[in-house]
C-alpha positions in Angstrom: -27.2 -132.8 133.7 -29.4 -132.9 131.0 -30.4 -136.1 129.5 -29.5 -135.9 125.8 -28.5 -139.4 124.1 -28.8 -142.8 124.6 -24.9 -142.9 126.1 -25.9 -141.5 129.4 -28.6 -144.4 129.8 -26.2 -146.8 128.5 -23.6 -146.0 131.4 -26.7 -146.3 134.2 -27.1 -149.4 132.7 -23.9 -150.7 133.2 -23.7 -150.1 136.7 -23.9 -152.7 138.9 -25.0 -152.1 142.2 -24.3 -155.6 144.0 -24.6 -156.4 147.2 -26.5 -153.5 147.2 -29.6 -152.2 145.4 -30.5 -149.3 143.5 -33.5 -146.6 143.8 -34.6 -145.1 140.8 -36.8 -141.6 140.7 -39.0 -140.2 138.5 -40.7 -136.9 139.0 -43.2 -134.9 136.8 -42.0 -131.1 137.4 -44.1 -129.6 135.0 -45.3 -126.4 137.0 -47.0 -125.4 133.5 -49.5 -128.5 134.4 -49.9 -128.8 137.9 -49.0 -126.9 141.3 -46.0 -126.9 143.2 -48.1 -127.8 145.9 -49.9 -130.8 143.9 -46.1 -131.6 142.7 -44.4 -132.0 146.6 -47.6 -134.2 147.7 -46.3 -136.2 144.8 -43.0 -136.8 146.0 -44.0 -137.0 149.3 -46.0 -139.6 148.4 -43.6 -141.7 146.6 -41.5 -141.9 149.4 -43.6 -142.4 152.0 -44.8 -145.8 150.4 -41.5 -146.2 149.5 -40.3 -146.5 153.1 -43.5 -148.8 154.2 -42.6 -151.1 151.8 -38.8 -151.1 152.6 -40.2 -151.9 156.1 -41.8 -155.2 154.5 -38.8 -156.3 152.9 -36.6 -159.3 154.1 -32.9 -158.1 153.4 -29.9 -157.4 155.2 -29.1 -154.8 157.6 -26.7 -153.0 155.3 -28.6 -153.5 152.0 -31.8 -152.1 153.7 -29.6 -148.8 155.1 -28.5 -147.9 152.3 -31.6 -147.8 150.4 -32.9 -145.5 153.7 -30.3 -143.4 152.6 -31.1 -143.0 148.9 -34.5 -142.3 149.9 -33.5 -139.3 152.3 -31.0 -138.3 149.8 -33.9 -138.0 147.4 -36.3 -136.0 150.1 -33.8 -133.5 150.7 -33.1 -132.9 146.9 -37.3 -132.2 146.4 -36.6 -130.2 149.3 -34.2 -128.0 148.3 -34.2 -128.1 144.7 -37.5 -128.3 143.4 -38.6 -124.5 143.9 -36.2 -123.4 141.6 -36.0 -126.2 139.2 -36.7 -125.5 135.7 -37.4 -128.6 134.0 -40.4 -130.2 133.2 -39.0 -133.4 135.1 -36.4 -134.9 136.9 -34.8 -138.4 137.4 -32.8 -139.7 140.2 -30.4 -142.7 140.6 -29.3 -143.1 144.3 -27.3 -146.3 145.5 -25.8 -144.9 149.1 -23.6 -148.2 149.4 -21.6 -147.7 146.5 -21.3 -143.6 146.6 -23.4 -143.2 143.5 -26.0 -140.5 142.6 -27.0 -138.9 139.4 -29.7 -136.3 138.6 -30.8 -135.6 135.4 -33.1 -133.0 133.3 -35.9 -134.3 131.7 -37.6 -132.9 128.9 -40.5 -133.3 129.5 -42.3 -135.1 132.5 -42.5 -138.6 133.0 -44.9 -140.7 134.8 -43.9 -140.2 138.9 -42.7 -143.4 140.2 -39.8 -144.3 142.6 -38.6 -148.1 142.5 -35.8 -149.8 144.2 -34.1 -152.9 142.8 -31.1 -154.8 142.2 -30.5 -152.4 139.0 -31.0 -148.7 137.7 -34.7 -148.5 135.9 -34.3 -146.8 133.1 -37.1 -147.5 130.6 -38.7 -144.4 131.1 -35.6 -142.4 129.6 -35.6 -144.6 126.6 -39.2 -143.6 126.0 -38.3 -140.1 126.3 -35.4 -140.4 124.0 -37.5 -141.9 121.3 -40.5 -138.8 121.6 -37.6 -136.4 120.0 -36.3 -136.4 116.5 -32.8 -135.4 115.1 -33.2 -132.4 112.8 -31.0 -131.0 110.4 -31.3 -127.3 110.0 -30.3 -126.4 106.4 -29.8 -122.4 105.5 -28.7 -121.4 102.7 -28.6 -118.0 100.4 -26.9 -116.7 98.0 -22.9 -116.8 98.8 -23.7 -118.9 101.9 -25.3 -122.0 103.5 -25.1 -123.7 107.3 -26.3 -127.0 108.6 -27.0 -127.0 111.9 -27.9 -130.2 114.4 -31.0 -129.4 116.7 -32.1 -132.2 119.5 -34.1 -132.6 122.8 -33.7 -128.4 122.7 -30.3 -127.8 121.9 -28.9 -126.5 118.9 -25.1 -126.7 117.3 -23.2 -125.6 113.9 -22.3 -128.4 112.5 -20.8 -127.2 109.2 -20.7 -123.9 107.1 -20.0 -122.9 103.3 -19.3 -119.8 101.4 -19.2 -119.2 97.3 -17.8 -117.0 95.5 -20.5 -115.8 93.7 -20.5 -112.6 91.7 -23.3 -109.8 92.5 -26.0 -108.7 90.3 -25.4 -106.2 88.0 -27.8 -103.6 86.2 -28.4 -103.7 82.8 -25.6 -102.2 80.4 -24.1 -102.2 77.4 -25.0 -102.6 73.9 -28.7 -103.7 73.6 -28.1 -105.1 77.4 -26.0 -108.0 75.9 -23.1 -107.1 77.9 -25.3 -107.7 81.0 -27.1 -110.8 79.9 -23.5 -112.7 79.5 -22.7 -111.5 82.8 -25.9 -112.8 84.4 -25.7 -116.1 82.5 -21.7 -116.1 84.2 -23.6 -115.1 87.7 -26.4 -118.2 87.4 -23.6 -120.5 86.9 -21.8 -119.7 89.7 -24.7 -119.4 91.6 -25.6 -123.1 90.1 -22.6 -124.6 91.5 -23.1 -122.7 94.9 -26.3 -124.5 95.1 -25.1 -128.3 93.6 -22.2 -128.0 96.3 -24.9 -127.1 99.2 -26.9 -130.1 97.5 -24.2 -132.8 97.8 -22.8 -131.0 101.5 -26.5 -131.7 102.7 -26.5 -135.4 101.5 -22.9 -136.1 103.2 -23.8 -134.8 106.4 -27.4 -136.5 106.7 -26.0 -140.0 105.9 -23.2 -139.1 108.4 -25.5 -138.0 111.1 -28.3 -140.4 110.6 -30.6 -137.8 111.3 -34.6 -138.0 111.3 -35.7 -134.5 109.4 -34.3 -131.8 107.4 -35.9 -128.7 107.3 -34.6 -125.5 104.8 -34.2 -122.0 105.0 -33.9 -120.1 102.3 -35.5 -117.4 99.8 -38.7 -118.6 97.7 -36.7 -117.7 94.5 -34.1 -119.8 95.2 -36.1 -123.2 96.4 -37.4 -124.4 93.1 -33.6 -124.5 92.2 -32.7 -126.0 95.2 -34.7 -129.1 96.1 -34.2 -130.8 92.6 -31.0 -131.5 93.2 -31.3 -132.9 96.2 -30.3 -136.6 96.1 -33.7 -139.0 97.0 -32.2 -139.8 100.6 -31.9 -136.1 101.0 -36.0 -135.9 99.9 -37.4 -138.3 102.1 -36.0 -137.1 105.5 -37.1 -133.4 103.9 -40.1 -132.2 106.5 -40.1 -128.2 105.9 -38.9 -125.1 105.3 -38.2 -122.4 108.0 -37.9 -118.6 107.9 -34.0 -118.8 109.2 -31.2 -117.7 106.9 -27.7 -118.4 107.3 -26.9 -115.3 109.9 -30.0 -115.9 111.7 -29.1 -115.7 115.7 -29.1 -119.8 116.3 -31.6 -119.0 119.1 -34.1 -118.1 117.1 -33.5 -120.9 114.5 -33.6 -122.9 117.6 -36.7 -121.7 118.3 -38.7 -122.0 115.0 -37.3 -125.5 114.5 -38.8 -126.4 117.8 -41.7 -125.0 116.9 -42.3 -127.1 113.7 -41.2 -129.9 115.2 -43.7 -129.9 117.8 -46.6 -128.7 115.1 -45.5 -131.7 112.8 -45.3 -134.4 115.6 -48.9 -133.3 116.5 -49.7 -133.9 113.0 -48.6 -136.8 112.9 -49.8 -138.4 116.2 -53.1 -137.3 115.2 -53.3 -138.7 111.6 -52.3 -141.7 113.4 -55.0 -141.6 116.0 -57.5 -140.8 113.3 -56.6 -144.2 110.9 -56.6 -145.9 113.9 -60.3 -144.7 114.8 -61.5 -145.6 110.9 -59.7 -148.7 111.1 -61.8 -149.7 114.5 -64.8 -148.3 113.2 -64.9 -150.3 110.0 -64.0 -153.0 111.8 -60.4 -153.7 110.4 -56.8 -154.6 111.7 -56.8 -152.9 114.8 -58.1 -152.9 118.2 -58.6 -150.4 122.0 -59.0 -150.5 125.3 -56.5 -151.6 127.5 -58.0 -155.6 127.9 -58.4 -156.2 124.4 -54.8 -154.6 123.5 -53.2 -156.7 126.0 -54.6 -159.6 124.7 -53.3 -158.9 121.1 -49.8 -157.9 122.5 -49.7 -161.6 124.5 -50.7 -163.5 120.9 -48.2 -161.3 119.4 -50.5 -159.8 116.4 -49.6 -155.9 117.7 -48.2 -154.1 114.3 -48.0 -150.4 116.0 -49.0 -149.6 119.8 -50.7 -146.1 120.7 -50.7 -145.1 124.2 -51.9 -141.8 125.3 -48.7 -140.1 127.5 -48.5 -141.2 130.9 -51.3 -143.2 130.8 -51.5 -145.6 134.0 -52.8 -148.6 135.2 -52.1 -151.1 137.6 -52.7 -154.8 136.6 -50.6 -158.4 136.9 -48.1 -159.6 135.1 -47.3 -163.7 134.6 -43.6 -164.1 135.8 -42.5 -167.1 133.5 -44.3 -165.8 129.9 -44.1 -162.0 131.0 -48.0 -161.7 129.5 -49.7 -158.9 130.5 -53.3 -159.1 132.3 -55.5 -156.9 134.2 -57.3 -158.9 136.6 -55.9 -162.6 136.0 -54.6 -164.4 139.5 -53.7 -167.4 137.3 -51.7 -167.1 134.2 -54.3 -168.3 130.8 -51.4 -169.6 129.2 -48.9 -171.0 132.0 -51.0 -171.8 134.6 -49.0 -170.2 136.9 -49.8 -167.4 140.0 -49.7 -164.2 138.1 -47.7 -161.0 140.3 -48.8 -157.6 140.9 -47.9 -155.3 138.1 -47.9 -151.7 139.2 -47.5 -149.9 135.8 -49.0 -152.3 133.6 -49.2 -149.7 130.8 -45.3 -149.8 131.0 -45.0 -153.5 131.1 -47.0 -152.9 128.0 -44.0 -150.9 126.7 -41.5 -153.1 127.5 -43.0 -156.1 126.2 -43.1 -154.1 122.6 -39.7 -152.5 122.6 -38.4 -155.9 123.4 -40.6 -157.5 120.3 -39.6 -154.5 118.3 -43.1 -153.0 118.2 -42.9 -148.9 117.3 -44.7 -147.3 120.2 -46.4 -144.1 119.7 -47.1 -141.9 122.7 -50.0 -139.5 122.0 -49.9 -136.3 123.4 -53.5 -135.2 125.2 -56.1 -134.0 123.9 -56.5 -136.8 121.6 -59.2 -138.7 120.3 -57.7 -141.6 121.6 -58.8 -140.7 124.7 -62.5 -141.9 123.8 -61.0 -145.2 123.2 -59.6 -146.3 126.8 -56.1 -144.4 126.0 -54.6 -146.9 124.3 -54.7 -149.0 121.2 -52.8 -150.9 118.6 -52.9 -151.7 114.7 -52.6 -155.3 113.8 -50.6 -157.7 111.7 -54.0 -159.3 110.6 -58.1 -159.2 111.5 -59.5 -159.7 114.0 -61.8 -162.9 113.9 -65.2 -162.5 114.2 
């Protein structure tokens, strides 16, 4: 199954798992980045620890078995599946006690990590959800115009329209006045072809809540077109395509992806470069994983930039949940901070949770000269 909207994490979420435990895997099975032989040490590795700390823990017999058994369930699906899987990741929910296991398609790979606990970890599919935006695909021509819905690389016809509007006709008549009342009676119904397109367009983006529109149609005919869209309609505008209403929907598929992925660079990188000038003049914002930590604990983050998958281990406190690299005690709380594995995902957490936008760069960025992560801030820092 291919994860594809927040309902699927939603359900994992609401499993509970008691008295037993859940395991939770996460597998980057991009072969366009890496080997198949580097990928199956990965796995292999995962588990491995996976079972050596399993041997440190203090739980019952039955609790303990069946989190054996997730983790063999999980070694024989690498085993078997892996050479022929096609995504760029996978992600594994196993809890052998209560007969559950789900796989799902990733879009793109995560960070590798395997984690057992009292519930499914699902964070990382949030993130993933929130890297892809809802498009609307809008093609329109003469007689026709489609909308179409394009997400996380699937594509579906979500509404079509056809006018009846009159073909041209060559000049006739006395003087050609026959032929100019018959054009102006072809631009009006062409007119209403397009007002009706105009007003479809603005129904089905409120109705869809969707993130960009992008148009197809004929350079003649845009100038006509995009004043009358309504303002909503303008501000999610992102593009235009080459597709036509008739185009194969693979191929408008395709260049919609395409853009997509051009204009999320873009953006990202406009993004990485005010954040650069704003560090460089000295202004509201801040890198480096110590001092970005530190802002995120006093709660002056605005926006938080993290190059993807970007890793590091650190501590975390257990009563304030504030974020350190090498800290033992907790600043703040004075109490014994814990061992945070991923403490670049804690960091993720803690923002979602404060409502922070978090931006995950894709490499090569310049952010990369700046410890891989950074935020902007609500206000100066202090000299």
């Amino acid at each position: 199954m291919k994860l594809s909207n927040s309902a699927q994490i939603e359900t994992l979420v609401q499993i509970k798992t008691h008295p037993f435990q859940a395991t939770s895997f996460y597998l980057n099975t991009d072969k366009g980045e890496q080997s198949f032989k580097a990928i199956n040490a990965a796995y292999k590795g995962l588990i491995n620890q996976a079972k050596l700390n399993l041997e440190m823990k203090k739980i019952p017999r039955e609790v303990q078995k069946s989190l054996q058994e997730d983790l063999e369930k999980i070694s024989n699906f690498c085993t078997s599946r892996l050479p022929s899987w096609k995504a760029p990741g996978v992600a594994l929910f196993s809890c052998s006690g209560k007969n559950i296991w789900q796989e799902l398609e990733l879009p793109h790979g995560p960070r590798n990590r395997l984690i057992q606990d009292f519930d499914f970890y699902t964070r990382p599919l949030s993130v993933i959800l929130g890297r892809y935006k809802t498009l609307c695909a809008f093609l329109i021509n003469r007689r026709e115009a489609c909308w179409y819905r394009i997400h996380m690389g699937e594509i579906k016809l979500l509404e079509s329209l056809t006018s009846e509007v009159p073909k041209k006709v060559k000049k006739g008549g006395f003087e050609g006045y026959e032929s100019k009342r018959i054009e102006r009676h072809i631009e009006a119904h062409l007119l209403e072809h397009f007002k009706k397109s105009a007003q479809k367009t603005f129904d089905i983006l409120k109705q869809n809540n969707f993130d960009w529109l992008l148009v197809g149609c004929d350079d003649q005919f845009y100038p006509q077109i995009e004043p009358l869209f309504h303002s909503y309609v303008k501000s999610k505008l992102k593009g235009r395509i080459k597709s036509r209403p008739g185009t194969k929907p693979s191929r408008v598929l395709e260049e919609c992806l395409e853009l997509e992925e051009n204009l999320t660079k873009k953006e990202q990188q406009e993004l990485v470069n005010s954040l650069v000038a704003e560090l460089e003049r000295g202004g509201r914002a801040v890198s480096g994983l110590a001092d970005t930590l530190r802002k995120l604990n006093n709660y002056e983050v605005q926006t938080l930039l993290i190059t993807h998958n970007f890793s590091k281990s650190g501590r975390v406190c257990p009563d304030c949940h504030g974020l350190y690299l090498n800290e033992e005690l907790c600043p703040v709380c004075r109490v014994k901070t814990v061992v945070a594995t991923d403490l670049v995902d804690e960091a993720i957490e803690l923002a979602v949770s404060r409502n922070i936008p978090v931006v995950q760069v894709s490499r090569p960025s310049r952010l990369e000269h700046y410890g891989n992560i950074g935020a902007f801030l609500r206000y100066k820092p202090q000299i």
